[in-house]
C-alpha positions in Angstrom: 117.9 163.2 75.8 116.9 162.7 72.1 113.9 160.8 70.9 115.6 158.2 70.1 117.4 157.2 73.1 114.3 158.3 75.2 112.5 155.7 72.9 115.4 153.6 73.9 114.9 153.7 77.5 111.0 153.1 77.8 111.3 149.7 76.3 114.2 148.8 78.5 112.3 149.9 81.5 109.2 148.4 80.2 111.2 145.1 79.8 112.3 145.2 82.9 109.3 145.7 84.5 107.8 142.8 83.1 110.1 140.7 83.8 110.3 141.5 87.5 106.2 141.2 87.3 106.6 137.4 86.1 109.2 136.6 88.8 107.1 137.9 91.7 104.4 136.5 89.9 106.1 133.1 89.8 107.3 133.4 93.4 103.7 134.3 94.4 101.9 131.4 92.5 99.6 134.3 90.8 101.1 135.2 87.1 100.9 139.0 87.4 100.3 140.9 83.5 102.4 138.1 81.9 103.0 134.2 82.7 105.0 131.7 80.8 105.2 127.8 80.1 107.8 125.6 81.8 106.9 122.9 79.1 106.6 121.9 76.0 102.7 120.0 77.0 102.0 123.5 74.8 103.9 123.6 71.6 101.4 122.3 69.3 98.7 124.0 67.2 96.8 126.3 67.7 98.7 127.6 70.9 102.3 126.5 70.1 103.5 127.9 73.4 107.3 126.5 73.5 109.4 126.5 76.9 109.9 129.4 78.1 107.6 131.6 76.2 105.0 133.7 78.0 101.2 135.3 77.4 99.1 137.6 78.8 97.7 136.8 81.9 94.3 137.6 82.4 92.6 137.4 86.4 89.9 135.5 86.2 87.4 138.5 87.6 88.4 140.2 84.7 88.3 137.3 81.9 85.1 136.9 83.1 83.3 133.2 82.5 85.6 130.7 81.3 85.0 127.5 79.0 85.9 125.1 76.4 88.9 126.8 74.2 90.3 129.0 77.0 93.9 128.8 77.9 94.0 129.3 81.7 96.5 128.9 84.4 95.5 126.8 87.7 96.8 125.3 90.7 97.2 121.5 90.0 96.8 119.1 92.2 98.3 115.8 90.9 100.3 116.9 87.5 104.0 117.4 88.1 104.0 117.3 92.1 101.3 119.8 91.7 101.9 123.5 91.2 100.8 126.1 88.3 99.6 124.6 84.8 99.1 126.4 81.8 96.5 124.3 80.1 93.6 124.0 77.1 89.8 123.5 78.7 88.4 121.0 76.1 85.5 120.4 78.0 83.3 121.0 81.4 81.7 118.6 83.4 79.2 118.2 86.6 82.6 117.9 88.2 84.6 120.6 86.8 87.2 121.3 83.7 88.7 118.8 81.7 92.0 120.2 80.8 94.4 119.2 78.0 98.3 120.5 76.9 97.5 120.9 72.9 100.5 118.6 72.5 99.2 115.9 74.6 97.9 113.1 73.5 95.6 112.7 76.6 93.7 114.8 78.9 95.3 116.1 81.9 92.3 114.3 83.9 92.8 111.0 82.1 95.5 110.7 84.5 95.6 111.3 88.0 94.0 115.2 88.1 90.8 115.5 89.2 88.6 117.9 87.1 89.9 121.5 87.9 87.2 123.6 89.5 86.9 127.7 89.1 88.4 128.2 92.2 91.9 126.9 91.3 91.9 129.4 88.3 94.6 131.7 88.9 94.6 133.3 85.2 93.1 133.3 81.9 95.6 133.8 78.5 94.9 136.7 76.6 93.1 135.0 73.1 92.5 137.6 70.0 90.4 135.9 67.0 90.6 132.5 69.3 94.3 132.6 69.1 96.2 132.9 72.2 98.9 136.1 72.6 102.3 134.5 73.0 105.5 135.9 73.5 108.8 134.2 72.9 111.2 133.5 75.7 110.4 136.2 77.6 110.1 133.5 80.6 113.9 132.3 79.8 114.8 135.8 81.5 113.0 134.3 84.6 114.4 131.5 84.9 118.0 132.3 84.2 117.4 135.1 87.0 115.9 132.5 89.2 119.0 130.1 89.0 121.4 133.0 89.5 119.1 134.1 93.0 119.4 130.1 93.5 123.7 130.3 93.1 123.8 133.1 95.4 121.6 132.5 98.2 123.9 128.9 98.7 127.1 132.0 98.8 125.2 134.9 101.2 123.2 131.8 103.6 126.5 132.3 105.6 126.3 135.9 106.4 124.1 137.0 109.6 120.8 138.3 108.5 120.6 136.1 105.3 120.4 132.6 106.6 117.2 132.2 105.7 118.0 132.3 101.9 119.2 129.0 101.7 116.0 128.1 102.5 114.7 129.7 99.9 113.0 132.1 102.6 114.1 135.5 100.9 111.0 137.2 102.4 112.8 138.7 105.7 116.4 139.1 104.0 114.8 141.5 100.9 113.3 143.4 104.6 116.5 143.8 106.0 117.8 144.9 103.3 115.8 147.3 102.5 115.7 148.5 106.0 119.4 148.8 106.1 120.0 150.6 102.9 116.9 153.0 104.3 119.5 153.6 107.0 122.6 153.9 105.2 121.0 156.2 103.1 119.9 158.7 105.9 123.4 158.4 107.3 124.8 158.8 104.4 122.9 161.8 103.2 123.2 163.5 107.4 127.0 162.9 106.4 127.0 164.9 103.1 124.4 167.4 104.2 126.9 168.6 106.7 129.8 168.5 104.4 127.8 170.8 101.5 126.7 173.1 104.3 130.7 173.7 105.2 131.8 173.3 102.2 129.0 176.0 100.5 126.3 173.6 98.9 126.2 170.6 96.1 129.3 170.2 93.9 128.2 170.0 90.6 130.6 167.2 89.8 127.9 163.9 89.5 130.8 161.6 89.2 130.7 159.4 92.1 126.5 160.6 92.7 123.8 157.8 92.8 120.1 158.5 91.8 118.2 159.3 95.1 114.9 158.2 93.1 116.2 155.1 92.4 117.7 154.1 95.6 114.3 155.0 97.1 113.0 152.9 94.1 115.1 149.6 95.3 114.5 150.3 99.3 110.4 150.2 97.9 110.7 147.1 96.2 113.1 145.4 99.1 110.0 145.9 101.7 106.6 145.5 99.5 107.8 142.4 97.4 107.9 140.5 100.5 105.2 142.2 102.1 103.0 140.9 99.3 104.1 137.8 99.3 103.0 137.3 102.9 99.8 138.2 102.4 99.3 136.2 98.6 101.2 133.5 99.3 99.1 131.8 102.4 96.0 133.1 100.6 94.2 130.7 98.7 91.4 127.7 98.6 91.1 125.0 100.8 89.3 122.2 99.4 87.7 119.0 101.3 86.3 116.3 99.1 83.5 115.1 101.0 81.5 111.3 99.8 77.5 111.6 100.3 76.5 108.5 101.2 73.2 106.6 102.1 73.9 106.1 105.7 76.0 107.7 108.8 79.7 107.7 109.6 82.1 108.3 111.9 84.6 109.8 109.0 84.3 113.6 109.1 84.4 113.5 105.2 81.4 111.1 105.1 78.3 112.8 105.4 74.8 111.1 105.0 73.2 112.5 102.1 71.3 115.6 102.9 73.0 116.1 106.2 76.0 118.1 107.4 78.6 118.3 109.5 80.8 121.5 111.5 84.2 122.0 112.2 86.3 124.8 113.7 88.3 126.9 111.3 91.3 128.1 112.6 93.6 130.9 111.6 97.2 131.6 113.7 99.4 134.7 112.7 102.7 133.7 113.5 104.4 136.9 112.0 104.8 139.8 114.2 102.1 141.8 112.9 98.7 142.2 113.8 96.8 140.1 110.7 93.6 139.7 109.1 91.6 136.9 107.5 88.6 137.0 105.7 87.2 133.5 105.1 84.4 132.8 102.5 82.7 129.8 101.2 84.5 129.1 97.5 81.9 126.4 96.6 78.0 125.4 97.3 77.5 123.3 100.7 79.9 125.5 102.8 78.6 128.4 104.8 81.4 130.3 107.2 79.5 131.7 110.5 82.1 134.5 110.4 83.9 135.7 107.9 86.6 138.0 109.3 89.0 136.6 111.9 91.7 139.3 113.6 94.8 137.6 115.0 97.3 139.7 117.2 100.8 138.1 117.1 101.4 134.8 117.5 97.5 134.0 118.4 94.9 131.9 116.7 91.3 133.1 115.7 88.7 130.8 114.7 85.3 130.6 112.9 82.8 127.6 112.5 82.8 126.4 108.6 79.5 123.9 108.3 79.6 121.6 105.1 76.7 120.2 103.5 76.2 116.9 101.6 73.5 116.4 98.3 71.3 114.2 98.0 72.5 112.6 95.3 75.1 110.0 96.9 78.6 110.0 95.1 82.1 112.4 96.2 81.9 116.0 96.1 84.5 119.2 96.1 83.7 121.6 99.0 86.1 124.5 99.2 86.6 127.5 101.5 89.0 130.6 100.5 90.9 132.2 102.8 92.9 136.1 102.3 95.4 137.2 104.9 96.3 141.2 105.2 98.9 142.5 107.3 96.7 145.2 109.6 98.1 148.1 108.1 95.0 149.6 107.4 91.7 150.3 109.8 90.1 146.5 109.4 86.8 148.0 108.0 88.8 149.5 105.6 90.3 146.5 104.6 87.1 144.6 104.8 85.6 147.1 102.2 88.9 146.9 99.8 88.4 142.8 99.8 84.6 143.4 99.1 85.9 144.9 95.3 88.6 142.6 94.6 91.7 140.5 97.0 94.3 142.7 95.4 92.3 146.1 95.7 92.8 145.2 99.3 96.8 144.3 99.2 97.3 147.5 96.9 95.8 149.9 99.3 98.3 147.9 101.8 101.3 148.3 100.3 100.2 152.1 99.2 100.6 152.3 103.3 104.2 151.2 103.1 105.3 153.3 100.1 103.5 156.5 101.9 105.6 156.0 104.9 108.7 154.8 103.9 109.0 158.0 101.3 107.6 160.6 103.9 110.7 159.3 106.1 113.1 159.0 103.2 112.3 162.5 100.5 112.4 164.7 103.9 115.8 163.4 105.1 117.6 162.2 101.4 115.7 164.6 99.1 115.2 163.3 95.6 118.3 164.9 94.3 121.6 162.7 93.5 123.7 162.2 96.3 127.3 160.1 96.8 128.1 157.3 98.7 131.3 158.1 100.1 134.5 157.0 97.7 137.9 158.1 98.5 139.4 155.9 95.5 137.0 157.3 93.0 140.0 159.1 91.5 142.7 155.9 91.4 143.6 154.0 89.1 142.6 150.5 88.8 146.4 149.8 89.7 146.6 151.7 92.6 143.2 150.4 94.0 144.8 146.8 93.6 147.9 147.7 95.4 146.1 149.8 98.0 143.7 146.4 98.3 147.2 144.5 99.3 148.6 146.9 101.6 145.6 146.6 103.5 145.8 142.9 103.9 149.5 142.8 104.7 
């Protein structure tokens, strides 16, 4: 391989890659290296982000301390039926963010958004010299790949296994997938294995061979993509507006000033996997009595969350974030990973997964190209066709 078409092939494998990172990222509602408008509420100076194009998404542990001028990413509320917004902070309050598209004409919480607070920050846009880093249409790739998923999971919800694409639950289907080319690819390589051995080792004809690596590569990605998506995707912030008021009531969310109030916290595993939950105040006023739960399958675990009103009378934001880990890992262990970062602790996770799945695979397969069996390989197009009729005659 030249320079040149070495050259070639990084930036189509970088591409790739980060495109596949902004449509798990999408699917996950956490942009992951790059995330991209779905509007044009950005396509005005000094952004000028059009539909479609993408930036650089920073985490917000990383970006460090946000304010006025940052681009960020956050879970809305209100705006569009709720969801991620990729938005301007033109100002902070007492109460949180005020947030603005740079082609709006209004701020987002001069309509029915409620000033967004740090916890519903999911990303920060790369800025150099104040302006933000923006990358044309890179997102159209997304969505054009999420409509096609879309046009085919309405064709495979029929087959056994898949129904749960049509609705849009592709999380167990990419598992069984991945499981079942895992299998067919031992089989297929026991098969082979004892054909070379007869017939005196590899051929050294590769017409016909698939890459070991890459199959391994795709059975990786079937298992982790969804395995990370059900430990992100029920992660997140709870929040509980609570009013501080001068006297007592019976409404949970009233609270007479200076006073507070418990309630139970509860977290149920419904997969069949041992989980975790580590539960941690997100805001002042909330302190969580314990802050990892365990749940064996299909139990509930529970903690006691006490909230606490001000003094100052008026409606406040209390907020409680909750992470979720497959038990993969010693809980201490995972405990620890959470302590330096959420995704420290979902990495070392899914570094479980990949260690076993290859220590199965690269001792049965090997890394060396195999074939999948193909008595047609050397027909013609026409005699495949007719061979295709005779069958169904």
């Amino acid at each position: 391989m030249n320079l040149r078409s070495l050259a070639g092939s990084s930036a189509t494998a970088i591409l790739v890659v980060l495109v596949v990172a902004m449509l798990v990222g999408q699917q996950l509602g956490q942009p992951i290296v790059l995330g991209f408008v779905l509007t044009g509420s950005m396509n005005a100076q000094p952004a000028e982000m059009a539909p479609g194009d993408g930036f650089i998404a920073v985490p917000p542990a990383i970006a460090g301390d946000v304010g006025e001028g940052d681009v960020v990413t956050f879970e809305a509320r209100e705006l569009q039926g709720g969801g991620l917004t990729t938005h301007r902070i033109v100002d902070e309050t007492d109460q949180g963010y005020i947030t603005q598209g740079d082609a709006n004409p209004f701020t987002d919480q001069d309509g029915p958004e409620p000033p967004v607070q740090e916890s519903q920050i999911v990303a920060v846009a790369l800025q150099l010299n104040g302006d933000t880093v923006v990358i044309p249409r890179i997102g159209l790739a997304v969505l054009a790949i999420q409509d096609a998923f879309s046009a085919a999971a309405g064709l495979l919800s029929g087959i056994p296994g898949l129904e749960g694409l049509a609705e849009g639950n592709a999380g167990s289907s990419m598992v069984l997938v991945g499981l079942l080319l895992l299998g067919y690819s031992l089989a297929a390589e026991a098969v082979g294995g004892t054909n070379r051995r007869s017939g005196g080792g590899r051929s050294r004809d590769r017409r016909g061979k698939t890459s070991a690596v890459l199959v391994l590569l795709v059975i990786l990605l079937l298992i982790t993509v969804p395995a990370t998506a059900s430990m992100v995707i029920p992660s997140g912030t709870n929040d509980i507006t609570i009013v501080s008021s001068q006297s007592p009531s019976s409404s949970p969310t009233v609270i007479e000033r200076g006073g507070s109030v418990e309630y139970r916290y509860n977290f149920t595993n419904d997969g069949y996997i041992p989980r975790i939950a580590s539960v941690d105040a997100a805001s002042t006023g909330v302190d969580v009595a314990q802050n990892s739960l365990v749940a064996p399958r299909g139990e509930t675990a529970s903690t006691t969350v006490t909230i606490h009103a001000p003094e100052e009378t008026g409606a406040y934001v209390r907020s409680v974030s909750e992470w979720q880990y497959v038990q993969f890992l010693p809980v201490p262990v995972i405990l620890s990973l959470h302590t330096i970062h959420p995704f420290a602790a979902v990495a070392g996770i899914n570094a479980v997964i990949i260690v076993a799945v290859t220590a199965v695979y690269v001792p049965a397969v090997g890394l060396e190209p195999f074939r999948f069996r193909d008595r047609g390989r050397d027909l013609s197009l026409s005699q495949r066709v007719r061979r295709t009729i005779r069958r169904w005659r």
